[in-house]
DOMARZA-112266 format. One record per residue (C-alpha): residue number from 0; x, y, z; residue in one letter. Coordinates in Angstrom, 2 decimals. Example, Ala and Ser with C-alpha at 12.3 -4.5 7.8 and 13.67 -1.06 7.14 Angstrom:
# residues 2
  resi        X        Y        Z  resn
     0    12.30    -4.50     7.80     A
     1    13.67    -1.06     7.14     S
# end
This chain:
# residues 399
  resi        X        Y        Z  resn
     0  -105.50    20.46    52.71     X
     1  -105.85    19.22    49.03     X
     2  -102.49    21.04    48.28     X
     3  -100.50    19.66    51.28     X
     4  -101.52    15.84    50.40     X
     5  -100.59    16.52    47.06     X
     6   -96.96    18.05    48.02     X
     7   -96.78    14.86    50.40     X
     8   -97.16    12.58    47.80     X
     9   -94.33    14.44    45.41     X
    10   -92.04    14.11    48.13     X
    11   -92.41    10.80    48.68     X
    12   -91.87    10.14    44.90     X
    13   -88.92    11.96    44.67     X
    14   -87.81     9.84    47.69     X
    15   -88.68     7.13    46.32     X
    16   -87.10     7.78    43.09     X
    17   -83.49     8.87    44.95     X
    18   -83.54     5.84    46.40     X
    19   -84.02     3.63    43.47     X
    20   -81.00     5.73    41.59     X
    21   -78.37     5.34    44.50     X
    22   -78.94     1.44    44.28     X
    23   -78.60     1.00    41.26     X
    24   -74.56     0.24    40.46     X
    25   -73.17     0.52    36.97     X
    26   -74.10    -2.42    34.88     X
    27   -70.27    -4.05    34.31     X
    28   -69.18    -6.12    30.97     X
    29   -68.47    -9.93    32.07     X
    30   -65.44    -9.98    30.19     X
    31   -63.92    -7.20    32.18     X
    32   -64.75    -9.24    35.50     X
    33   -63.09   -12.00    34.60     X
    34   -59.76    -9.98    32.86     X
    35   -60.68   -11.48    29.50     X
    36   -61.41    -8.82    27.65     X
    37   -58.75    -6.85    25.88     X
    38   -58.56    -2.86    24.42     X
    39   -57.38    -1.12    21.76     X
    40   -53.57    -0.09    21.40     X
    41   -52.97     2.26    18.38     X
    42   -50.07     1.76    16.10     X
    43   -47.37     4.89    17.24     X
    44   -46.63     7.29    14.89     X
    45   -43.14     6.57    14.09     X
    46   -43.55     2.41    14.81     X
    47   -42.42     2.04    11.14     X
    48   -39.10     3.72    12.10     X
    49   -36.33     2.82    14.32     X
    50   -36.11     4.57    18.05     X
    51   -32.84     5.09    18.86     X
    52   -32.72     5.52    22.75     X
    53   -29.63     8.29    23.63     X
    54   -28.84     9.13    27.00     X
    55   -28.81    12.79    26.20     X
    56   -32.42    12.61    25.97     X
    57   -33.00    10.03    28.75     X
    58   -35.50    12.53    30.69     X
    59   -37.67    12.97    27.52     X
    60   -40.28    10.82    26.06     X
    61   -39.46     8.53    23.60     X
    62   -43.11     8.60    22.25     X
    63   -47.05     8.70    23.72     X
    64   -48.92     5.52    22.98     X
    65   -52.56     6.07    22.51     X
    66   -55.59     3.73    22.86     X
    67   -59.42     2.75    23.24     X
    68   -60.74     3.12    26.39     X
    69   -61.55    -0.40    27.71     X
    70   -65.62    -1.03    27.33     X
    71   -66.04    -1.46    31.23     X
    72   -70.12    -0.58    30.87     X
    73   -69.60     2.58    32.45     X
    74   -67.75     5.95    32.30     X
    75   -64.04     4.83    34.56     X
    76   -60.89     6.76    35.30     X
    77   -58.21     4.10    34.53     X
    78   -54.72     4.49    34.78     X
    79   -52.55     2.65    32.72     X
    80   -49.08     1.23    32.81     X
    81   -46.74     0.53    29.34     X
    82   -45.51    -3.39    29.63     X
    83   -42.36    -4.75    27.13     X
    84   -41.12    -7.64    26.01     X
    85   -39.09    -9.59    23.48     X
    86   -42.44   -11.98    23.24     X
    87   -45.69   -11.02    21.72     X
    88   -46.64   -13.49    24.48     X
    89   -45.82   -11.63    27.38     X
    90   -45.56   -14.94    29.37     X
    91   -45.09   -14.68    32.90     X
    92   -41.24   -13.61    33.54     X
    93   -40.77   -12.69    30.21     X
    94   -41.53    -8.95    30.48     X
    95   -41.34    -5.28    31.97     X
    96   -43.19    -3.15    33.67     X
    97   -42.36     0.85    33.07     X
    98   -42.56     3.20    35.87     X
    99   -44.85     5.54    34.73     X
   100   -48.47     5.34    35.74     X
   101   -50.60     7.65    33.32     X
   102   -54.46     8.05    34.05     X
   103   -55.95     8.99    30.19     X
   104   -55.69     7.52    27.06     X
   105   -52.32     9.15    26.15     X
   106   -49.44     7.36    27.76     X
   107   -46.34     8.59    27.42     X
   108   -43.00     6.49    27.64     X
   109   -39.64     7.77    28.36     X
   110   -36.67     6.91    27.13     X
   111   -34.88     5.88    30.32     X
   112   -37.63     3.73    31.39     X
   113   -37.50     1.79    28.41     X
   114   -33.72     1.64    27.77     X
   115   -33.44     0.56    31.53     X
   116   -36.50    -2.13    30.38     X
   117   -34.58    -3.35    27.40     X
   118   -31.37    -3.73    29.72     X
   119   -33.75    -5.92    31.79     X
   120   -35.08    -8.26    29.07     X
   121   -31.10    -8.83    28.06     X
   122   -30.62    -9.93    31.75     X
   123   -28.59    -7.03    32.81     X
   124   -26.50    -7.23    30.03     X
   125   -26.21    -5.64    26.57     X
   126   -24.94    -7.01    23.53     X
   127   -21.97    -5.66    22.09     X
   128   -21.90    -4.30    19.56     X
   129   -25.82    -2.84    20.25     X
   130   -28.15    -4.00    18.13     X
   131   -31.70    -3.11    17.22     X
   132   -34.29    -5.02    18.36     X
   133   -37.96    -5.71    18.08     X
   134   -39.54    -4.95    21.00     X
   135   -43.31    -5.87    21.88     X
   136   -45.57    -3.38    23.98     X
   137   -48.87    -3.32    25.60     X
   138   -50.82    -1.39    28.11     X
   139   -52.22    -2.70    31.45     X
   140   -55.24    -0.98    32.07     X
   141   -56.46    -0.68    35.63     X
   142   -59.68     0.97    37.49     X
   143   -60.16     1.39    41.15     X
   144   -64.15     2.45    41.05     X
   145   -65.58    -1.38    41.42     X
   146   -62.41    -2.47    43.58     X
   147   -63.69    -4.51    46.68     X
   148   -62.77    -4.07    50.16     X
   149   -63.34    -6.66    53.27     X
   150   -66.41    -3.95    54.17     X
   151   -67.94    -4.26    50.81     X
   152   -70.19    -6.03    48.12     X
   153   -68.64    -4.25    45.35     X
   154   -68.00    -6.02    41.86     X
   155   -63.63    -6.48    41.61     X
   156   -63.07    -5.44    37.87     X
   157   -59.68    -7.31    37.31     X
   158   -56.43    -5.52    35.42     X
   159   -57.21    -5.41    31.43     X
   160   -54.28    -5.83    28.78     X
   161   -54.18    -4.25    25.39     X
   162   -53.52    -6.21    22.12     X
   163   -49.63    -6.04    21.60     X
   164   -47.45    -4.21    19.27     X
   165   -44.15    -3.98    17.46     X
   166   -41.37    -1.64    16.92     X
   167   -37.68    -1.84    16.87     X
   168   -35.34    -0.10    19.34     X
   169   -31.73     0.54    19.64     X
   170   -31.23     1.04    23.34     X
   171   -27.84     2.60    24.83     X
   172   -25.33     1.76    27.35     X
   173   -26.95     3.36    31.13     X
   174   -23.73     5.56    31.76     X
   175   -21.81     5.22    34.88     X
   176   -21.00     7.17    37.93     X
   177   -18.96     7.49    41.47     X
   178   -20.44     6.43    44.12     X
   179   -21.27     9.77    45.24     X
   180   -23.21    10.63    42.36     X
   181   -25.63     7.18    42.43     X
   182   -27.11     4.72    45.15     X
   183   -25.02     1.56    44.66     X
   184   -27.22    -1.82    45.40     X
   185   -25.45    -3.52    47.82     X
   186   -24.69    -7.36    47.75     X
   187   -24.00    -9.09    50.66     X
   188   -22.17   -11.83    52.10     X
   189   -24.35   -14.46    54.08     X
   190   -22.82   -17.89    55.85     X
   191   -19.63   -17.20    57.06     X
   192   -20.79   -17.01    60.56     X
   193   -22.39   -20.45    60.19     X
   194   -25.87   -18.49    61.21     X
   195   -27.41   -17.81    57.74     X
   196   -29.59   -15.16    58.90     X
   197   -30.70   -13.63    55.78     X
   198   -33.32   -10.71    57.21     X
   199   -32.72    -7.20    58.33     X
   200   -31.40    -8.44    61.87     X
   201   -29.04    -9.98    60.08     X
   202   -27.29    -7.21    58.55     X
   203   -23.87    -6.67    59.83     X
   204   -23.41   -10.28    61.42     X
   205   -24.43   -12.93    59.10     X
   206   -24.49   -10.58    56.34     X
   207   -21.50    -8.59    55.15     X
   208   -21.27    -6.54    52.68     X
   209   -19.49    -6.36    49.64     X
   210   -17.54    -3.34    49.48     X
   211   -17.71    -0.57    47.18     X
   212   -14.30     1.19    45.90     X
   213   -13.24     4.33    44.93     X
   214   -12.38     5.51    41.37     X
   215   -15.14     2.32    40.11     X
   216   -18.17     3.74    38.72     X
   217   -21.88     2.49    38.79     X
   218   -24.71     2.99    36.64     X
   219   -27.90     4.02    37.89     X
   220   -29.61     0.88    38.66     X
   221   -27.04     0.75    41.66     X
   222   -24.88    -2.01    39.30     X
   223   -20.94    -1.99    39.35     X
   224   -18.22    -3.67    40.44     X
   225   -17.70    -4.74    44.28     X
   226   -15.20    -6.27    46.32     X
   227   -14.76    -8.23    49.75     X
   228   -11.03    -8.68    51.37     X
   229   -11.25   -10.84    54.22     X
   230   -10.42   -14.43    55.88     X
   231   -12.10   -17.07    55.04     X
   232   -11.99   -20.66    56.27     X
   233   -12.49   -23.13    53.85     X
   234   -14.46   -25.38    55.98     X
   235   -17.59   -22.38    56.40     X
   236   -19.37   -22.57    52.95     X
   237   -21.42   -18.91    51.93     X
   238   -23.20   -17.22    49.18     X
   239   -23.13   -14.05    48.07     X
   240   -26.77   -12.49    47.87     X
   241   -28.26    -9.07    46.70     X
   242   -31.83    -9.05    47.73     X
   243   -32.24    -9.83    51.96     X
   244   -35.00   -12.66    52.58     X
   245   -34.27   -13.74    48.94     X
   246   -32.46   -17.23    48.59     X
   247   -33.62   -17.58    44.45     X
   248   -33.17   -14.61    42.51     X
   249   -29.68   -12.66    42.37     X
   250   -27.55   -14.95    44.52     X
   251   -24.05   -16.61    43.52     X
   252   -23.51   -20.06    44.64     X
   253   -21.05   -22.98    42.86     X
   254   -20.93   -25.76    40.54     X
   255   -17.48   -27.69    40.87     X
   256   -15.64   -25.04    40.47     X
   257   -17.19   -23.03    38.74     X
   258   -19.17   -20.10    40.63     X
   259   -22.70   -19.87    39.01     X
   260   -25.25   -16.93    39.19     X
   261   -28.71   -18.11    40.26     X
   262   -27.79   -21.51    41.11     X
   263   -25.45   -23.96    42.68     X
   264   -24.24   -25.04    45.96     X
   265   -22.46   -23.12    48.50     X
   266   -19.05   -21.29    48.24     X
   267   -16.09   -22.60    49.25     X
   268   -12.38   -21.71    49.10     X
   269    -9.25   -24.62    48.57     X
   270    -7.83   -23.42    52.07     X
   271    -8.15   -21.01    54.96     X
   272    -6.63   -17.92    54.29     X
   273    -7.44   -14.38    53.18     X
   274    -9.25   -13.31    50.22     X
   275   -10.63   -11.11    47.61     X
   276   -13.17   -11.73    46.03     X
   277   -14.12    -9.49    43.10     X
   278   -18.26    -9.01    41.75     X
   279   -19.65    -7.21    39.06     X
   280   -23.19    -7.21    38.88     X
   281   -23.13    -5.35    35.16     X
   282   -21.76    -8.51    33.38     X
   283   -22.65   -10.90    36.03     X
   284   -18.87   -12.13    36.96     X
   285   -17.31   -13.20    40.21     X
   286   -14.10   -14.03    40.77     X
   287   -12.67   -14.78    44.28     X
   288    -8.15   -14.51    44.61     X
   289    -6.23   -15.89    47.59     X
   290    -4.19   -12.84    48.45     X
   291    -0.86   -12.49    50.98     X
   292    -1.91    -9.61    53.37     X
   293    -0.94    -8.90    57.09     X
   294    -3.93    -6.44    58.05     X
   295    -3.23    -4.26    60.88     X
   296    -4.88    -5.86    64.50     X
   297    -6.81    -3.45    66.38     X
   298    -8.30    -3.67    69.21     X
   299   -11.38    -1.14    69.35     X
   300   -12.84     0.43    66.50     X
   301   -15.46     3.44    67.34     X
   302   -17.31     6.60    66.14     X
   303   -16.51     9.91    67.84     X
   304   -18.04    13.22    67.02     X
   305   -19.82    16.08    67.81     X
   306   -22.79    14.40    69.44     X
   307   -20.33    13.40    72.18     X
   308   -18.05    16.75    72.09     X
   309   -15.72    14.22    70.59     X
   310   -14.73    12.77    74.03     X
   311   -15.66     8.72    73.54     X
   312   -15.86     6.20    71.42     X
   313   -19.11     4.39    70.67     X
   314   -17.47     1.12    70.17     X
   315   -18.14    -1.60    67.31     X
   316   -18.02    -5.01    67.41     X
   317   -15.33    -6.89    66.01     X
   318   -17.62   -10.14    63.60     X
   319   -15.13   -12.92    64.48     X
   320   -15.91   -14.63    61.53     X
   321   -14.33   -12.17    59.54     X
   322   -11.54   -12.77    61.91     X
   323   -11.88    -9.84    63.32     X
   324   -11.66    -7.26    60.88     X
   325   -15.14    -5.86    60.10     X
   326   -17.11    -4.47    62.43     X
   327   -20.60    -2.89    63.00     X
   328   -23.38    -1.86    65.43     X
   329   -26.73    -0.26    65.78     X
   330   -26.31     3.63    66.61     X
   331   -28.80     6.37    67.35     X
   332   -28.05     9.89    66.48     X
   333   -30.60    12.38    68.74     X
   334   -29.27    15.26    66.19     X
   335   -27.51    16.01    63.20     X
   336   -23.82    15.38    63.93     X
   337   -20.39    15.42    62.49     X
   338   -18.46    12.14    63.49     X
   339   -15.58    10.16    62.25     X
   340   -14.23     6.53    62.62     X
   341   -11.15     5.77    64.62     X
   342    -8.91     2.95    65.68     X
   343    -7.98     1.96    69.21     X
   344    -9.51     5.31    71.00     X
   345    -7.11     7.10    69.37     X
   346    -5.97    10.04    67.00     X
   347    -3.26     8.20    64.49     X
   348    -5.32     5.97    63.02     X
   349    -8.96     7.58    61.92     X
   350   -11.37     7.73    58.92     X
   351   -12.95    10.19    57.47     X
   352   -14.32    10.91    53.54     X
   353   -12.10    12.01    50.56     X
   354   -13.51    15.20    50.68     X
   355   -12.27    18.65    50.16     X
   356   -14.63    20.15    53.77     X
   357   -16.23    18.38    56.73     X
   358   -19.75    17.51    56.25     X
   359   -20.04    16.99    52.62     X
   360   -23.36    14.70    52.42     X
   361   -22.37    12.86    49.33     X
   362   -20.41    10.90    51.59     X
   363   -23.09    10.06    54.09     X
   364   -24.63     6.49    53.50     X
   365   -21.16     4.61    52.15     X
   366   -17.87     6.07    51.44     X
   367   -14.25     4.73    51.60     X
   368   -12.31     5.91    54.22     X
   369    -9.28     7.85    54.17     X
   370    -7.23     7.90    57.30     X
   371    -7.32    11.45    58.71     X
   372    -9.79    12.60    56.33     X
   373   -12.34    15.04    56.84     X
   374   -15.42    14.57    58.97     X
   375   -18.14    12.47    58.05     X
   376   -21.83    14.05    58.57     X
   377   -24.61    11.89    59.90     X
   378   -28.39    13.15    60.23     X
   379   -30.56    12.18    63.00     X
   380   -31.76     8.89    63.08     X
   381   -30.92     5.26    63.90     X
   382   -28.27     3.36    61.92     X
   383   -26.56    -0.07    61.31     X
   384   -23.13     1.37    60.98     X
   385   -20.19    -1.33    59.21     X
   386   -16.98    -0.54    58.98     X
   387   -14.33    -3.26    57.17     X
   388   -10.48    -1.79    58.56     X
   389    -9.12    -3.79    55.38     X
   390   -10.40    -1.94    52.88     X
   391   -11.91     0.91    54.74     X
   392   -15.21     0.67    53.60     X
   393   -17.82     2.40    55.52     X
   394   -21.59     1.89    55.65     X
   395   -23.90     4.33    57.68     X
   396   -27.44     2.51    56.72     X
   397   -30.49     4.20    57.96     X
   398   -33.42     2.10    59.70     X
# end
């Protein structure tokens, strides 16, 4: 009996001891509560060199920055992120944030990242001739062990940032490409229909977009030259926008005369009339022409294809705004298809890609027709299709 009170008795001690260590939670530094405390970035090996980015390399590492784990009270897995800037500041705006999320204290930056960075901090643009230039890094340091949720008590520990550091870069020109070959970002269009709706549902109606053309290259941040040929009424004011909900950042409006990037009024033109207008997002120019055009009229413009046997038209609709002469809908593809754009319900006038075989997928999101062309390939899904009969410009955009 002696034996079993005694067992009873080291149970309950062990209990009571398991209980006191599962309560007790990791005794965390103040300073990393309230994000004030900073960590330890080593000097690089080569920071009293020059780095001279190359696009032949752009999938390697440029260098691995090392540091100090942050002194968070307890043992943390904390992933870390490489900031730059032009400022040892880092003031808010004034600064980039790398792709690359590393968890350990070796974090590794590649060269595309940064060049692509540096482009950023030059505000799309860089100088020419290139020139070297001190750049300022740090590491944000973050840990999702004492993270809260709405379900628990636990202690937030806030994002940490290293001490900063300097070393000089000569970045390189991001190369360019077809269409084919990148993802262009598309810029759009939005007040010609007197609407303004600049959201999703908007896409197609109140917002147009530019076009993209062939034998113009982009680089691979989507950036290049675009174009719009259309009428325009010079009573209907518009901007031209890049990022949908977004009225401040990347948006052309006008000054006098003068069209300005990330400010002025609305766009207008002298008189009504058609026109190009002419954007490159690289070196941030716009330029809109009056132009003498009769465009052909039609009267239906619709996909045909295999999902139909290729015996109806799924018909746009005309944006009278554009006075008739770009057109879009909402289409749902149950399977994989071949298709092609055509005019009127008939044979003579049709689009298809530039391609040398039906189906080629390079041509599937955005192209520029070619009348009689070969077929266009579409996977199965929903899409806001545009189509501008001017320039031929195609969009197939997935929802």
């Amino acid at each position: 009996m002696k034996k079993i009170n005694i067992l009873i008795v080291v149970i309950l001690g062990l209990i009571g001891f398991t209980s006191c260590t599962d309560t007790r939670g990791p005794v965390i530094s103040s300073a990393a509560l309230d994000g004030s405390m900073t960590f330890k970035l080593n000097q690089p090996q080569y920071s009293n060199m020059t780095y001279v980015l190359d696009n032949a390399n752009a999938d390697l590492d440029m260098d691995s920055l090392t540091c100090v784990q942050p002194a968070y009270g307890f043992t943390a897995a904390v992933t870390y992120t490489t900031q730059v800037s032009f400022s040892s500041t880092f003031a808010a705006g004034s600064y980039q944030t790398l792709a690359t999320t590393i968890n350990g204290e070796k974090v590794r930056v590649n060269t595309k990242e940064m060049d692509k960075a540096i482009i950023a901090l030059y505000g799309g643009v860089l100088p020419t001739p290139l020139v070297t230039k001190d750049v300022y890094i740090r590491l944000k340091a973050f840990i999702s062990d004492a993270s809260t949720t709405p379900v628990s008590k636990d202690t937030i520990v806030k994002p940490l940032y290293s001490n900063s550091i300097k070393i000089k870069i000569l970045p390189y020109v991001l190369p360019l490409f077809p269409y084919t070959e990148v993802a262009p970002r598309l810029w759009y269009i939005v007040g010609l229909d007197g609407v303004w709706n600049n959201s999703a549902t908007g896409v197609g109606t109140s917002l147009i977009p530019l076009s993209i053309q062939e034998g113009k290259k982009y680089n691979l941040s989507g950036d290049g030259e675009f174009i719009y040929t259309g009428y325009i009424k010079a009573s209907q004011g518009f901007k031209i926008l890049r990022n949908i909900g977004d009225w401040n950042s990347d948006i052309w409006g006008m000054t006098g005369s003068n069209y300005v990037y990330n400010g002025g009024g609305n766009i207008t033109v002298p008189s009504d009339g058609y026109y190009k207008i002419t954007m490159n997002s690289v070196d941030k120019t716009l330029k809109i022409d009056p132009v003498t055009i009769t465009p052909a009229s039609y009267t239906l413009i619709g996909i045909i294809g295999a999902f139909n046997s290729w015996g109806a038209d799924v018909a746009l609709t005309a944006n009278v705004s554009a006075s008739k002469h770009f057109w879009s809908t909402t289409f749902t593809l149950s399977a994989d298809s071949q298709l092609k754009l055509r005019a009127n319900g008939a044979w003579d006038t049709n689009w298809g890609t530039g391609g040398s075989s039906d189906g080629n997928s390079i041509y599937s999101a955005m192209g520029v027709g070619v009348n009689g062309g070969k077929n266009m390939i579409e996977t199965a899904g929903t899409y806001t299709v545009m189509f501008n009969d001017i320039d031929a410009c195609y969009f197939f955009i997935k929802k």
